[in-house]
Short mmCIF file of the C-alpha atoms (twelve columns), coordinates in Angstrom:
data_MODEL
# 
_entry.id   MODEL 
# 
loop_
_atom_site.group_PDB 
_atom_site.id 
_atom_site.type_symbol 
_atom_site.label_atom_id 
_atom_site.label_alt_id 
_atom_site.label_comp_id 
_atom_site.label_asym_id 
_atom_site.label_seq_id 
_atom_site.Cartn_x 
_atom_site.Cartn_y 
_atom_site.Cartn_z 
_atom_site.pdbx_PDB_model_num 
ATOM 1   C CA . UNK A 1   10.578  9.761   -9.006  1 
ATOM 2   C CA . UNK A 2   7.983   6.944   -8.344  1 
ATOM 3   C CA . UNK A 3   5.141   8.519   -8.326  1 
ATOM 4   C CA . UNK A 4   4.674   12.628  -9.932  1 
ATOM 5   C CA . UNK A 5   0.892   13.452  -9.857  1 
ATOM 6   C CA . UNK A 6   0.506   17.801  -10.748 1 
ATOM 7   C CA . UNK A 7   -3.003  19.076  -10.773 1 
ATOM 8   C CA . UNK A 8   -4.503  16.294  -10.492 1 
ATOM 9   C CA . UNK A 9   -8.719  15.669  -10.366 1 
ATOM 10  C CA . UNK A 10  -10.564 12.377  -8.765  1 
ATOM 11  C CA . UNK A 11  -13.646 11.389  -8.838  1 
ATOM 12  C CA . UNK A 12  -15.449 8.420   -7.192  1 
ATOM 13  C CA . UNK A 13  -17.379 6.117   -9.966  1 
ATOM 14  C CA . UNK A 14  -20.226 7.725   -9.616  1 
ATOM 15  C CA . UNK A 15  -19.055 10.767  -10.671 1 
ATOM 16  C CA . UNK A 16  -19.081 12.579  -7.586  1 
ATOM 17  C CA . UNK A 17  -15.463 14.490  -7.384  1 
ATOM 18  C CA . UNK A 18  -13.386 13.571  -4.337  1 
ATOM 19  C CA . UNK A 19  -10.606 15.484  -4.825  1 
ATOM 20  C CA . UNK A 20  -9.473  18.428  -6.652  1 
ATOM 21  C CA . UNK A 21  -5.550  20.074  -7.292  1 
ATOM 22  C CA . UNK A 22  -3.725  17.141  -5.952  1 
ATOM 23  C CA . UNK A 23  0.321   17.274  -6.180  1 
ATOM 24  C CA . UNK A 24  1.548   14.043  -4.377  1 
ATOM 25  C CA . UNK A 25  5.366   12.945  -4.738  1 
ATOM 26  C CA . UNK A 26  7.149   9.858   -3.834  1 
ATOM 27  C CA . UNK A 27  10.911  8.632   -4.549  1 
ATOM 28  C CA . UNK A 28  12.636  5.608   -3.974  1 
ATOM 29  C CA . UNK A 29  12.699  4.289   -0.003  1 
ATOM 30  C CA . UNK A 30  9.956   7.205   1.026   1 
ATOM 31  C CA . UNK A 31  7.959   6.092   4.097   1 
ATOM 32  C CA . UNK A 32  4.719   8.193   3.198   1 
ATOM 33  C CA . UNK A 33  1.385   8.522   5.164   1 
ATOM 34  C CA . UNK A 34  -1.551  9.674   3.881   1 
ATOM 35  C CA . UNK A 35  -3.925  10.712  6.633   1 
ATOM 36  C CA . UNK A 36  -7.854  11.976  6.999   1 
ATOM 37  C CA . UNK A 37  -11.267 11.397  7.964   1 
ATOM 38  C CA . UNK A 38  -13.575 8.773   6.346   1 
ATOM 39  C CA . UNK A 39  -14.335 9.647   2.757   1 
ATOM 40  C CA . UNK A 40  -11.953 12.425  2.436   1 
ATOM 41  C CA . UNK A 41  -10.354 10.805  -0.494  1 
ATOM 42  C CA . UNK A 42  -7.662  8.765   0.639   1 
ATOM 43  C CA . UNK A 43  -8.831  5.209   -0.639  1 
ATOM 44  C CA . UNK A 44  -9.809  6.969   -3.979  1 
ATOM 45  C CA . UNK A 45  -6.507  8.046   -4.360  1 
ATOM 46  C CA . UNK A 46  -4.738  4.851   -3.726  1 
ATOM 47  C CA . UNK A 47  -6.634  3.226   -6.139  1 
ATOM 48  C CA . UNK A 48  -5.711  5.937   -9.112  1 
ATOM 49  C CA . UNK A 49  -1.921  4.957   -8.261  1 
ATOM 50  C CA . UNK A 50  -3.487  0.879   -9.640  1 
ATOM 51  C CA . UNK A 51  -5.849  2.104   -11.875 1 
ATOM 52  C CA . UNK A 52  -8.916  0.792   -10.353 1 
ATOM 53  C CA . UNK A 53  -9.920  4.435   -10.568 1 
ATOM 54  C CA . UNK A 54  -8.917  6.580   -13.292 1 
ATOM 55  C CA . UNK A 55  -7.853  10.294  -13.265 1 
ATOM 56  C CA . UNK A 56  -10.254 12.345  -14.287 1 
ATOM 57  C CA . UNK A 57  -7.891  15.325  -15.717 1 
ATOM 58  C CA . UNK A 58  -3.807  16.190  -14.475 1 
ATOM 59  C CA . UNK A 59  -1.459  18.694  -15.903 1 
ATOM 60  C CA . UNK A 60  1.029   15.367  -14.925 1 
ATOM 61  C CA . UNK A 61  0.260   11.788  -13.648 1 
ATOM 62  C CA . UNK A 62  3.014   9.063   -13.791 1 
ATOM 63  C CA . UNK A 63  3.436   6.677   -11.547 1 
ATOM 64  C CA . UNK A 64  6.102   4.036   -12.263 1 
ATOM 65  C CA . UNK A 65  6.870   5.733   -15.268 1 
ATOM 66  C CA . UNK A 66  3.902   5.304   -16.535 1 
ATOM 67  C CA . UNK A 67  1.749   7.591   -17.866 1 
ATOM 68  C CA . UNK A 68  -1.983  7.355   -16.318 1 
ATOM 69  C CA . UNK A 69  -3.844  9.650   -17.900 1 
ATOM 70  C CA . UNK A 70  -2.565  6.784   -21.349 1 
ATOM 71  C CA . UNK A 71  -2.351  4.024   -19.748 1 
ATOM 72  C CA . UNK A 72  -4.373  1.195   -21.654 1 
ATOM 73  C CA . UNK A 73  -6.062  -1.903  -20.031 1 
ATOM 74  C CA . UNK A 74  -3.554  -3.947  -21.584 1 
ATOM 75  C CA . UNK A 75  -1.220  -2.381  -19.710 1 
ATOM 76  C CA . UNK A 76  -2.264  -2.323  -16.253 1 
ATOM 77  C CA . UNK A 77  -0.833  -6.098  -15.206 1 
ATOM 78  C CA . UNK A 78  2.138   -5.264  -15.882 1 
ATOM 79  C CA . UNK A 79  2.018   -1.935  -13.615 1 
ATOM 80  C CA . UNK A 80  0.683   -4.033  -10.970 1 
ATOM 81  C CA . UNK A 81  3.256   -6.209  -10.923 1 
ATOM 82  C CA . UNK A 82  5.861   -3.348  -10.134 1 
ATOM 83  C CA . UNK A 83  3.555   -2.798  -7.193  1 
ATOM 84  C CA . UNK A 84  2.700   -4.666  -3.762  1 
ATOM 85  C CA . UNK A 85  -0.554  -3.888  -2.268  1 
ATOM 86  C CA . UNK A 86  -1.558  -4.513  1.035   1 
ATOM 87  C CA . UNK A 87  -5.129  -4.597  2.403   1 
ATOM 88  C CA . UNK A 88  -6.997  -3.982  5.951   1 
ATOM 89  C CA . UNK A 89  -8.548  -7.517  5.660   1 
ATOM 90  C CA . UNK A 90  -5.446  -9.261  4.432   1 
ATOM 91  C CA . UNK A 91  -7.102  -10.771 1.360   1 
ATOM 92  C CA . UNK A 92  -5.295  -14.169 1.324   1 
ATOM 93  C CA . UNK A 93  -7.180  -17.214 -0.426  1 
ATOM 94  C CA . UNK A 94  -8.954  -19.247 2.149   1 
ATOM 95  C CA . UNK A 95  -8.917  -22.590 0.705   1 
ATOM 96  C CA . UNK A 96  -5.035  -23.037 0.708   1 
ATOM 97  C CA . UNK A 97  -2.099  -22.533 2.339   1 
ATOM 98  C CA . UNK A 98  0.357   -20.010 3.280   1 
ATOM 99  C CA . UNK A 99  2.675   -21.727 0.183   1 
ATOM 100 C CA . UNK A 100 0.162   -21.800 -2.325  1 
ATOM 101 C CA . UNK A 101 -1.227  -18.713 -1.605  1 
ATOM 102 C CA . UNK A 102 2.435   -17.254 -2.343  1 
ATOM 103 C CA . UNK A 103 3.084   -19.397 -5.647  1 
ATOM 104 C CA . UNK A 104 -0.288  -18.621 -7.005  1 
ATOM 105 C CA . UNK A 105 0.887   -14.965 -7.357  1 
ATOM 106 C CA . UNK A 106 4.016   -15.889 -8.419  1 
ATOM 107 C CA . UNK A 107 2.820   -18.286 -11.121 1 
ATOM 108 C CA . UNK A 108 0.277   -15.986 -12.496 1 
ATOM 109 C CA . UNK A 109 2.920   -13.422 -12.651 1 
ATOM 110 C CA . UNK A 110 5.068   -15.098 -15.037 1 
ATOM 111 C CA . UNK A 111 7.622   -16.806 -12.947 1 
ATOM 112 C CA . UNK A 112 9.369   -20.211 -13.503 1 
ATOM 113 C CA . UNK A 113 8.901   -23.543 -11.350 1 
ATOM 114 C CA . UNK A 114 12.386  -23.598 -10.657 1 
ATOM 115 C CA . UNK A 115 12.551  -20.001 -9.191  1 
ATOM 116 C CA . UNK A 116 8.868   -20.065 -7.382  1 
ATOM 117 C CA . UNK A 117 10.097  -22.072 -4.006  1 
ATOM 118 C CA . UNK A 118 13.488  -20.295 -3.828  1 
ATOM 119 C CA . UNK A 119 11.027  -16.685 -4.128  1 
ATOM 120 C CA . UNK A 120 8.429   -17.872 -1.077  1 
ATOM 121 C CA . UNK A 121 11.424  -19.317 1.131   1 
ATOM 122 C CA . UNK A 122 12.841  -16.081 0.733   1 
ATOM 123 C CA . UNK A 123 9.901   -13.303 1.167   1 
ATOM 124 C CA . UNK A 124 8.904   -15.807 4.371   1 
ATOM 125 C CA . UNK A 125 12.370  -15.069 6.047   1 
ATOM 126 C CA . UNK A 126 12.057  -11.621 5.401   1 
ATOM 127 C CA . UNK A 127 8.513   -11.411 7.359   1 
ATOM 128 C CA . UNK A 128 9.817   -14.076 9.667   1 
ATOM 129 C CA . UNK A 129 7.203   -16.625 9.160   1 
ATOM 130 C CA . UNK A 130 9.267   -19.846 7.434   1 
ATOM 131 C CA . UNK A 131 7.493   -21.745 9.882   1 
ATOM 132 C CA . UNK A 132 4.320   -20.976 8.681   1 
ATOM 133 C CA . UNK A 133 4.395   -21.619 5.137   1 
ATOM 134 C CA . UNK A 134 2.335   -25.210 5.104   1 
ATOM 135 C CA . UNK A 135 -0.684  -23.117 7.363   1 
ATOM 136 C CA . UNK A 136 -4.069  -21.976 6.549   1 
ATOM 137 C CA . UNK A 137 -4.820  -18.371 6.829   1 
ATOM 138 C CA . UNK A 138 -7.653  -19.573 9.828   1 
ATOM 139 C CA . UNK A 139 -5.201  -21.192 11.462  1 
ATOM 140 C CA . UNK A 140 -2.752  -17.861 11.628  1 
ATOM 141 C CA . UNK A 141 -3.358  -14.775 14.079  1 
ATOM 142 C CA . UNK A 142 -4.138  -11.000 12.492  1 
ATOM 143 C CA . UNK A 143 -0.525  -10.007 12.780  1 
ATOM 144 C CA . UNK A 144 0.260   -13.631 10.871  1 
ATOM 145 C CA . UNK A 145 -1.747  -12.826 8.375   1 
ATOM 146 C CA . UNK A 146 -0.841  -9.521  7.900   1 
ATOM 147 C CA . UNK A 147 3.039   -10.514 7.798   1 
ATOM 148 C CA . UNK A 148 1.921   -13.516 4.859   1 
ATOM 149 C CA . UNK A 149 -0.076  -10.414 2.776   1 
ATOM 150 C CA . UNK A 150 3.250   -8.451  3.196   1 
ATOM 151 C CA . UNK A 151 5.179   -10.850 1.868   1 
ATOM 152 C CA . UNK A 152 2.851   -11.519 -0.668  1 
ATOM 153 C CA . UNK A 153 3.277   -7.609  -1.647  1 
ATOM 154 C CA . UNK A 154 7.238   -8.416  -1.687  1 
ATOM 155 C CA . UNK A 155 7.081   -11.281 -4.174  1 
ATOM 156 C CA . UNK A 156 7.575   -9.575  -7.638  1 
ATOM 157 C CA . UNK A 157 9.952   -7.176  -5.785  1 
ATOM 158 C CA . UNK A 158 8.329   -4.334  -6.146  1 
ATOM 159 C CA . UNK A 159 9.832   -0.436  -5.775  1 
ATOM 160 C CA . UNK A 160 6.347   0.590   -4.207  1 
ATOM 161 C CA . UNK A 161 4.435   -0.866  -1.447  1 
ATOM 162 C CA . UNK A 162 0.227   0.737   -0.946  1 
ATOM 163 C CA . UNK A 163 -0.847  -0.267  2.262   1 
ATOM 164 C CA . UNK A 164 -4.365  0.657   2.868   1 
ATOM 165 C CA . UNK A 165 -5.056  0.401   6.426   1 
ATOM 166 C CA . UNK A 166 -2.696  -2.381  7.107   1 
ATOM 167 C CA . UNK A 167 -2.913  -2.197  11.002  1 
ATOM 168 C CA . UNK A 168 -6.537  -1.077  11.728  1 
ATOM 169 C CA . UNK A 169 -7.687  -4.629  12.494  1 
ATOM 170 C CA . UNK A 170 -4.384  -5.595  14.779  1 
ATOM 171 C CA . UNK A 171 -3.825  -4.797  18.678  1 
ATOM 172 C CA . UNK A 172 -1.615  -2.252  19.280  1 
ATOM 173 C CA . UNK A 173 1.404   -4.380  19.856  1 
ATOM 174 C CA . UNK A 174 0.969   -6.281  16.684  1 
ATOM 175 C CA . UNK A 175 0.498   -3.208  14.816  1 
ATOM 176 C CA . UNK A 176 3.935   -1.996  15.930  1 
ATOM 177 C CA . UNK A 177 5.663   -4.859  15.050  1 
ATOM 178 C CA . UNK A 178 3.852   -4.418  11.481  1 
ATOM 179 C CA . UNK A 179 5.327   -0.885  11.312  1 
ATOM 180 C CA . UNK A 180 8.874   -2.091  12.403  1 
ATOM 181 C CA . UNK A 181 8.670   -4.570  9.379   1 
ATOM 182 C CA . UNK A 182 7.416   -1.894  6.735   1 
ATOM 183 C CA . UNK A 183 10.212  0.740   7.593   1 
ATOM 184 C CA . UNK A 184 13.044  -1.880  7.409   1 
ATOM 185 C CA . UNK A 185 10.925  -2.926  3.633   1 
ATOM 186 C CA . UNK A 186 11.375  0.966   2.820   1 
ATOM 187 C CA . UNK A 187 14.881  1.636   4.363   1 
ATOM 188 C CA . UNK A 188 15.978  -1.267  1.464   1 
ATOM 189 C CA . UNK A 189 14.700  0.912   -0.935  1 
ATOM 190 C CA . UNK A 190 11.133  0.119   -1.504  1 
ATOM 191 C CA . UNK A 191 8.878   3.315   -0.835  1 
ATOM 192 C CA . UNK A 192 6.159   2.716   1.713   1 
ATOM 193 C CA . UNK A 193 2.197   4.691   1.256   1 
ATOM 194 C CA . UNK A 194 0.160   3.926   3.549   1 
ATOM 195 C CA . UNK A 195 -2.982  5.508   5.060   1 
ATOM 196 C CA . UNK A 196 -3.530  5.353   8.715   1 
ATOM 197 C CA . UNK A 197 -6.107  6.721   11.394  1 
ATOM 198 C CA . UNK A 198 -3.469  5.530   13.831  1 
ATOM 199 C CA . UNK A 199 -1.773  8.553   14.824  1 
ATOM 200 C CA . UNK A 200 0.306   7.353   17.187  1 
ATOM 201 C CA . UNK A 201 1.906   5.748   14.837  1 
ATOM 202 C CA . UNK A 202 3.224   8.836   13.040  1 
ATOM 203 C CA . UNK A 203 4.824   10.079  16.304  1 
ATOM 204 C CA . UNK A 204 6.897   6.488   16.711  1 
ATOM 205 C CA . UNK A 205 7.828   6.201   13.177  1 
ATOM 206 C CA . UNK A 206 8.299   9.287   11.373  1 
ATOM 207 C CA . UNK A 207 7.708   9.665   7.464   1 
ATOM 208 C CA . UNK A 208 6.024   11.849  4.955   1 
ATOM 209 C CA . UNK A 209 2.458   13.070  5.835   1 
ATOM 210 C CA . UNK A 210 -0.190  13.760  3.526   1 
ATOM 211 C CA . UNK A 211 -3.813  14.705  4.380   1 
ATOM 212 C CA . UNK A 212 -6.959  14.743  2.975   1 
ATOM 213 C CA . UNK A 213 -9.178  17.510  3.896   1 
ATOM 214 C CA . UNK A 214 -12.703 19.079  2.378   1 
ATOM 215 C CA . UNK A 215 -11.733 17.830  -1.012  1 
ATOM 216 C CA . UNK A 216 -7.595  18.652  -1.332  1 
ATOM 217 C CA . UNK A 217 -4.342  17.017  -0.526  1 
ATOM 218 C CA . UNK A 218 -1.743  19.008  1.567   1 
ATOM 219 C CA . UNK A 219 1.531   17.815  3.135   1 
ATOM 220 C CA . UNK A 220 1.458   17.985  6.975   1 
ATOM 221 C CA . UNK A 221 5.224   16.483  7.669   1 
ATOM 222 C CA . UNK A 222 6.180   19.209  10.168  1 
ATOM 223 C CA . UNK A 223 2.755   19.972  11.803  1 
ATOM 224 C CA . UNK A 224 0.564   17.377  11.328  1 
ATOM 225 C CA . UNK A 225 1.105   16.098  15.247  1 
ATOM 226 C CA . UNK A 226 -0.250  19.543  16.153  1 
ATOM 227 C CA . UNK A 227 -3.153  19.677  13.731  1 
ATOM 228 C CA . UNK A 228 -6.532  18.990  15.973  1 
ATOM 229 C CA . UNK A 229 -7.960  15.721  15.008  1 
ATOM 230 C CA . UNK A 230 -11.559 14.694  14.772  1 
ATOM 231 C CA . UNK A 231 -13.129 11.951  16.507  1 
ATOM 232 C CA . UNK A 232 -13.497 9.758   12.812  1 
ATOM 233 C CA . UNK A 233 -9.975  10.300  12.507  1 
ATOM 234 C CA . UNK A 234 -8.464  9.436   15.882  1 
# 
């Protein structure tokens, strides 16, 4: 298992609890959503599985086999680097290219000269953007520079993918063609969480749904497309 979170308590950093009981699975090659409105919780809890927030009390929280409720700051590169994350606003370094925005991951992440070109020729493919790789992220569209933070996520191969959001800026086209590349990432193996107000998207692609709701995490796989769903969450 991935990720095994029992009882689990969250609080925002300024103290103020977000939410409370949370048990929250995911194995290998999961696609996983995690649904709700606007400050139910579902950034907070992202960021517990990175430790940019910490837990503030669990019966059990692992993720990665590692133990969060131990984990020391020391120890939280490495974590991350058994982890892609994806953002809303892509995140990629402005001043350089497609290339160098790859390698300086790859570089800070411990990996040889030799290997580096071999690593970003190969995550480009994947994404299907080879073509792209001496660009600057101005000069790419939304779904372009979604596809470069994707492979980005890929680079240290990771067995988890958190994608926060990763098609609320795109068109609906480009979003599904961002969704067709994530479930062919997770049917490799790689498990998929990603939170979504798109709920479309849940009806053409079909995974694991989580919600958020007045401070508590319940899965909603086999009803969540009848659920009735507020204007913030549409």
């Amino acid at each position: 298992m991935l990720i095994d979170y029992k009882n689990v308590h969250i609080s925002q950093n300024d103290g103020q609890q977000t939410l409370s009981d949370v048990n929250f699975h995911v194995d290998e090659g999961e696609f996983v959503y995690i649904i709700g409105r606007v400050g139910s919780g579902k950034s907070s809890l992202l960021k517990t599985l990175y430790q940019e927030l910490d837990i503030d009390e669990a019966e059990k929280a692992e993720v990665l086999g590692h133990n969060m409720l131990t984990i020391k700051r020391k120890q939280v590169p490495a974590l991350r680097r058994e982890m892609g994350i994806i953002f809303q606003d892509f995140q990629l370094l402005a001043d350089r290219t497609v290339y160098k925005n790859l390698r300086f991951v790859l570089r800070a992440t411990g990996w040889g000269k030799k290997e580096v070109d071999a690593r970003i020729n190969e995550v480009l493919s994947l994404v299907g953007m080879s073509d792209k790789m001496l660009r600057m992220p101005h000069q790419l569209s939304g779904g372009e520079q979604q596809r470069i933070a994707i492979a980005r996520a890929l680079l240290n191969q990771p067995k988890l993918i958190i994608a926060d959001e990763p098609t609320g800026n795109l068109d609906p086209e480009t979003a599904k063609g961002i969704m067709e590349l994530l479930r062919q990432i997770s049917q490799r193996g790689t498990a998929i969480i990603m939170t979504t107000h798109n709920m479309p998207l849940l009806d053409l692609y079909p995974g694991i749904v989580y919600r958020c709701f007045e401070g508590h995490l319940e899965e909603v796989t086999g009803d969540y497309n009848k659920m009735k769903i507020s204007e913030e969450e549409e």
